[in-house]
N, C-alpha and C positions, 0 to 999 in steps of 0.2 A: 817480670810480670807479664811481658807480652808472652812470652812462651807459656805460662800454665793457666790463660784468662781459656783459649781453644778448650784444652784437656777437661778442665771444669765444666764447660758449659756440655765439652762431650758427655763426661761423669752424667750430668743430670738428664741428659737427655735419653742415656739408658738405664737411668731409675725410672723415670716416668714413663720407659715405657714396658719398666716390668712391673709397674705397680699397675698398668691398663690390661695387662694380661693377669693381674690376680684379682682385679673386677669384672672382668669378664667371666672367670670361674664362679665367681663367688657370689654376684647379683643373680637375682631370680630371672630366668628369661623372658618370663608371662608380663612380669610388669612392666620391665624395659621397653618390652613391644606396643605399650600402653601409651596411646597418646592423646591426651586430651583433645579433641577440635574445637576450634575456636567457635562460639556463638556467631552466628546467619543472622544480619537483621536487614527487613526490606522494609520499604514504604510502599503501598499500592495509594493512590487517589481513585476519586469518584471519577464515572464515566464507564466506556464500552471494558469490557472484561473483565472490571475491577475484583469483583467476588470470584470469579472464577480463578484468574493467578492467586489470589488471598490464598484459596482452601487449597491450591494446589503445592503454596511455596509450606505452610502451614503442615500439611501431610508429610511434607521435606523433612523436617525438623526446623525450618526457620524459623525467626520469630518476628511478629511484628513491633514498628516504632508505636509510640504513639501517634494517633489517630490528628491529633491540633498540632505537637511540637513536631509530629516527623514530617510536616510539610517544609520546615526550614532544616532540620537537623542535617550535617552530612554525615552522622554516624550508620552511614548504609554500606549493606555492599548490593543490595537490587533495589531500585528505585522504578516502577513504573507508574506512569503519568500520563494525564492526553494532551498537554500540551511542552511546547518546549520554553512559555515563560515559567513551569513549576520547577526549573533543572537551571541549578545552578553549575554553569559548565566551567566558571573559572575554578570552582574549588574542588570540580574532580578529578579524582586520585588514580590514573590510568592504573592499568593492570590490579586492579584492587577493590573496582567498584564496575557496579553493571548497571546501562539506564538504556531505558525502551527507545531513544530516539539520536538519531545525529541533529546535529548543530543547526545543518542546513536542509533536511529531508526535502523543504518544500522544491527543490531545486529538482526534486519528481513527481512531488506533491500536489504542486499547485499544476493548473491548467495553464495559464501561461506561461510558469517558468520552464516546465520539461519543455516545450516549443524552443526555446532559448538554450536551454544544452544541449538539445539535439543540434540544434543548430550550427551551435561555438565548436561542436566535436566533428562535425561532416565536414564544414567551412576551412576546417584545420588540417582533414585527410581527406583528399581529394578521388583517392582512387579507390575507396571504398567498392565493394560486389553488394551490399547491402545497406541499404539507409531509409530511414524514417520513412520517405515517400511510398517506401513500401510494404509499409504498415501504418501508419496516420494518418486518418483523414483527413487533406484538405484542411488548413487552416490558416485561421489570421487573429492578429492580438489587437484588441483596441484600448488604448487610454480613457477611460471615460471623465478623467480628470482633466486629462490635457488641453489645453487654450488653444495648441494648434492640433490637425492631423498628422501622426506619421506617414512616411511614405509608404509603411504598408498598410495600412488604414487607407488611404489616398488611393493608394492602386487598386485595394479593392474595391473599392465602393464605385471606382471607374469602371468598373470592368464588367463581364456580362453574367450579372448574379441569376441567371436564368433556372438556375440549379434548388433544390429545395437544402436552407442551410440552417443548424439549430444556433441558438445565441446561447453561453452558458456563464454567468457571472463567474467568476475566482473566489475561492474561497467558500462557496457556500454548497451544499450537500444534498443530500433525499430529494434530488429532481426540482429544486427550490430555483423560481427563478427562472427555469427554462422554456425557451419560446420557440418554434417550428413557423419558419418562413418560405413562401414559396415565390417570391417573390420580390424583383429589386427595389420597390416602391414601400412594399413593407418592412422590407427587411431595412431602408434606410429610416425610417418611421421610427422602429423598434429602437434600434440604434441612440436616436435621437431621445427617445424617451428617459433610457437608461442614462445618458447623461443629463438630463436635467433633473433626473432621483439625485443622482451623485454630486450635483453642485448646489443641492439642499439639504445635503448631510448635515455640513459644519453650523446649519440652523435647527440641525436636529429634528427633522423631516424627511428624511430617508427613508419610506416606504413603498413595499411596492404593492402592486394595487392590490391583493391579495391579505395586506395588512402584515408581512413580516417585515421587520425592520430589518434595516442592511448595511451596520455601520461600515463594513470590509465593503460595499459594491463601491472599486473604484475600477473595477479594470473587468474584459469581458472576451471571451474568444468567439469568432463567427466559424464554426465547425463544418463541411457539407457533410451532409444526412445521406446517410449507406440507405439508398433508395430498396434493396434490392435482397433484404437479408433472408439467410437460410431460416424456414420456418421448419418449428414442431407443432404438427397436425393443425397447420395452420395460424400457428401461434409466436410472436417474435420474443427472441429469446438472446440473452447474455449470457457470459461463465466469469464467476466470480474464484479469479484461483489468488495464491498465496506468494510472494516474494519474504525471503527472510533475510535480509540483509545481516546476517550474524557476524560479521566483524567487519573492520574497515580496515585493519592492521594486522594480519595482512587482506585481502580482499577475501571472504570466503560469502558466498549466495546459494541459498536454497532454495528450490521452486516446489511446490504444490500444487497438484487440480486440484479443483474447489469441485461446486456443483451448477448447475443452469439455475438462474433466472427468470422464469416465464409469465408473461401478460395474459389476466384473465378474458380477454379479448380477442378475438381475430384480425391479425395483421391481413391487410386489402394490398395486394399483390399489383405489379404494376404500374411505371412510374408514371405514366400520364395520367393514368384512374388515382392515382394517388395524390397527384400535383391538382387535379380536377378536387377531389375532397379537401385538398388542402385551404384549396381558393374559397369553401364555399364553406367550411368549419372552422371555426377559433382552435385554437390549439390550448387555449388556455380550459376548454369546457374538459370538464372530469373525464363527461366519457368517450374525447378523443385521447388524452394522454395515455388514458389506461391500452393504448394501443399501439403508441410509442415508447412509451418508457416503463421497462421491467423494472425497474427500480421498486424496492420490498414497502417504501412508504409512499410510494403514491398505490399502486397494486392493491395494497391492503382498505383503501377508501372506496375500493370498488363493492357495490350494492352486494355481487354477487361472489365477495372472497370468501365468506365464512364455509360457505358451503363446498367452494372449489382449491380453498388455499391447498391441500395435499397434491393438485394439480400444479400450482405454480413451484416446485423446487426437486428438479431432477438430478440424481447422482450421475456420474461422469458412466457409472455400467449403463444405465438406462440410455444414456445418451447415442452411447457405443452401439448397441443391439437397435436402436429404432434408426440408425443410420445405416445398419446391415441388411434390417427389414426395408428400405428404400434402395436399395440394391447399391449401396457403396461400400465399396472395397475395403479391408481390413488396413490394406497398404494406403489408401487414400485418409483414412481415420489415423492411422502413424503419422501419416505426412501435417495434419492439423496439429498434432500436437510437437513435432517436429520443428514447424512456423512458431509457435507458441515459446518455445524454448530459445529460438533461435532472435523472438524481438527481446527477449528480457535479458537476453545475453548483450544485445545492440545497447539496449536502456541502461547496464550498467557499465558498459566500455565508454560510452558518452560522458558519462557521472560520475566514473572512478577519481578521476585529477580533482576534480570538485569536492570528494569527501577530506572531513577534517578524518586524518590518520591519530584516531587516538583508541588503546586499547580499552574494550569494556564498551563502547557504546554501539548498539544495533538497533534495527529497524524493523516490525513486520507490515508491511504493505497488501493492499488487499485489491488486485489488478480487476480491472473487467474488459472481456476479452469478446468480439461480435466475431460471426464468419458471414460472410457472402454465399450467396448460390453456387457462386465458381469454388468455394470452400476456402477462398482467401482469408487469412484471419488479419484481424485487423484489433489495434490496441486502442478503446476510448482512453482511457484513465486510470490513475494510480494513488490512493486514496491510503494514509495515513490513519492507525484507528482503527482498522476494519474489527468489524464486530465478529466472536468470536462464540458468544455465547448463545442459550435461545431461551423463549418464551415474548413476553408481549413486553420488556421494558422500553419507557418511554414509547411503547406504541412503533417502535422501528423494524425490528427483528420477529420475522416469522417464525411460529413452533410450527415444526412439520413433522413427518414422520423421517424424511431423506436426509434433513439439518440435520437431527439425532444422530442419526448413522455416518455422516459426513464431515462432521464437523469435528466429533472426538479423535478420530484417527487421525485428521491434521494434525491435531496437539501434540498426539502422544507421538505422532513421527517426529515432531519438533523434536518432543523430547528425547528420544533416540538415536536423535541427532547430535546431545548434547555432550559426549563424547568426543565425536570426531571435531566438534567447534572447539571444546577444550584446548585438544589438539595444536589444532591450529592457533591458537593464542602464544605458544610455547613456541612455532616456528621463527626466527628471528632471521634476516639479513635476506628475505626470502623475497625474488622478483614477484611485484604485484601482478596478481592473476584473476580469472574469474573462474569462480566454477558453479555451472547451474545442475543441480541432481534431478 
């Protein structure tokens, strides 16, 4: 029995594999090649972009959950949301499912925490050629909760605040909350103020004077204020570009220009004329902010937007050709976007240890980027949610003619991109790396 148990199982094993060559004849080829694909189901939630992914996964051949159960269902395989308590992260299904955010974004999100990984990550490599100092402003984190001061709270407040510095609470958005200080009397004032909002929270009196309630203002950065920015025809101005953090497993990053930001006002050049109006204007009055902050929801309560908004949103050509026309070099305009490329490389080598490595979840970040006279560029913030779409919802997002044109071709490079992130999902055992395009 032991000698013909072999032969047998030989026996069968070359019928069955002459019966798969008379299938092979004999099956139609068309149909064989015929493979069902399995139904797309997403979930979008309400907020920034939501209509837009809808008609866009829609057009796909996806199909949507329902609207009440697919907030809890995990029968998805793309889930996008704006915040990260609608994502339930223990019950996803790596390599299987796809959701608009990591676990921990805020950890470049928030204003005080990227402070805090840059930090943990420079502290850790000492011999760095490149670090934060060389693109952050200036800053300090304050507890506005805390009983005592830290000792970087303590240091600064010691120290010679001669400088003009802006205060910006954590967590909160559209220029909401923010104060221009010129001064160390004030700016300890202000300070103070903010904490006594924040230990009248838990009485349910957390307001600021303004009337928005702030149940998040417990914590606040004291920034110094880029006295000195490069203007457009006199005009102070941001660029709103794109980080896509499309996997974490292995590390793969996309970068995007966006377009300028511009104030329907004239930036007053200058730091002692500046530091002089400072002293003798509130910062909280309309029409000094609209001077300071290009931000698209304060900009837009200006008297005079309706008439000038196609004035306030420059494509990166426009930007290019009016810095040509000021007789700066093509090589010099390389080199901006060069610094540009070179902080979000920094931003994500800081943050890489810190992401959860799980496959299927990415980020799009919505960076805002200042330059100096000297053309230094320098990184405010990085902003979770960036808006994507246009027209007047919620009164936030300007329709322009430049948005139009600027904003579709981010999408659809995303989408072009969605190949090569495939890709790289399928690379396995592969050293973590960055790559910014």
């Amino acid at each position: 029995m032991q000698q013909t148990q072999p032969i047998q199982r030989g026996r069968q094993m070359k019928k069955s594999k002459s019966q798969k060559k008379v299938r092979a004849f004999t099956e139609d080829p068309k149909k064989k090649s015929v493979k069902k694909q399995a139904d797309r189901y997403f979930y979008v939630g309400s907020g920034n972009n939501g209509k837009m992914i809808q008609n866009h996964l829609i057009s796909q051949g996806w199909k949507p959950l329902d609207k009440d159960s697919g907030k809890t269902s995990n029968d998805f395989t793309l889930k996008w949301v704006q915040t990260n308590s609608e994502i339930q992260f223990s019950m996803f299904k790596d390599g299987q499912q796809l959701v608009n955010h990591l676990p921990n974004h805020m950890i470049l999100t928030s204003k005080y925490l990227i402070i805090q990984t840059m930090k943990d990550f420079e502290t850790k490599n000492k011999n760095l050629n490149f670090t934060s100092a060389q693109f952050f402003p200036e800053s300090y984190r304050i507890d506005l909760t805390a009983e005592f001061q830290s000792n970087e709270e303590e240091g600064f407040l010691k120290s010679d605040n001669s400088n003009v510095w802006i205060i910006k609470p954590t967590f909160f958005n559209c220029g909401r909350g923010i104060k221009l200080c010129s001064d160390a009397k004030k700016l300890k004032k202000e300070i103070q103020k903010l904490k006594a909002i924040a230990s009248q929270i838990k009485q349910g009196k957390g307001f600021l004077p303004n009337g928005i309630i702030t149940p998040n203002l417990k914590k606040c950065i004291v920034q110094k204020y880029i006295t000195n920015p490069l203007l457009i025809e006199g005009r102070k101005f941001d660029i709103r570009c794109y980080v896509l953090i499309a996997a974490s497993r292995p590390l793969f990053v996309l970068f995007q220009h966006g377009y300028l930001r511009l104030s329907v006002d004239k930036y007053t050049m200058g730091k002692y004329l500046l530091l002089k109006i400072l002293k003798t204007d509130d910062m909280d009055e309309e029409k000094n902010r609209y001077k300071h902050l290009t931000n698209a929801a304060i900009q837009k309560k200006h008297p005079s937007f309706a008439s000038s908004k196609e004035t306030t949103i420059w494509s990166m050509q426009q930007f290019e050709a009016y810095l040509l026309q000021q007789q700066i070099s093509q090589e010099q305009i390389n080199h901006i976007y060069i610094q540009m490329k070179r902080i979000f490389a920094h931003i994500i080598r800081c943050s890489a240890d810190k992401f959860e490595k799980r496959l299927g979840l990415f980020e799009l970040l919505g960076c805002d980027i200042m330059i100096d006279t000297n053309l230094k560029v320098y990184l405010i913030e990085m902003n979770t949610n960036p808006a994507l779409f246009l027209g007047f919802h919620f009164q936030l997002i300007i329709d322009t003619t430049t948005q139009q044109q600027v904003i579709p071709p981010v999408v659809t490079q995303q989408q072009a991109n969605r190949k090569t992130i495939n890709q790289s999902f399928e690379i396995k055992n592969r050293k973590l790396g960055n790559y910014i395009q």
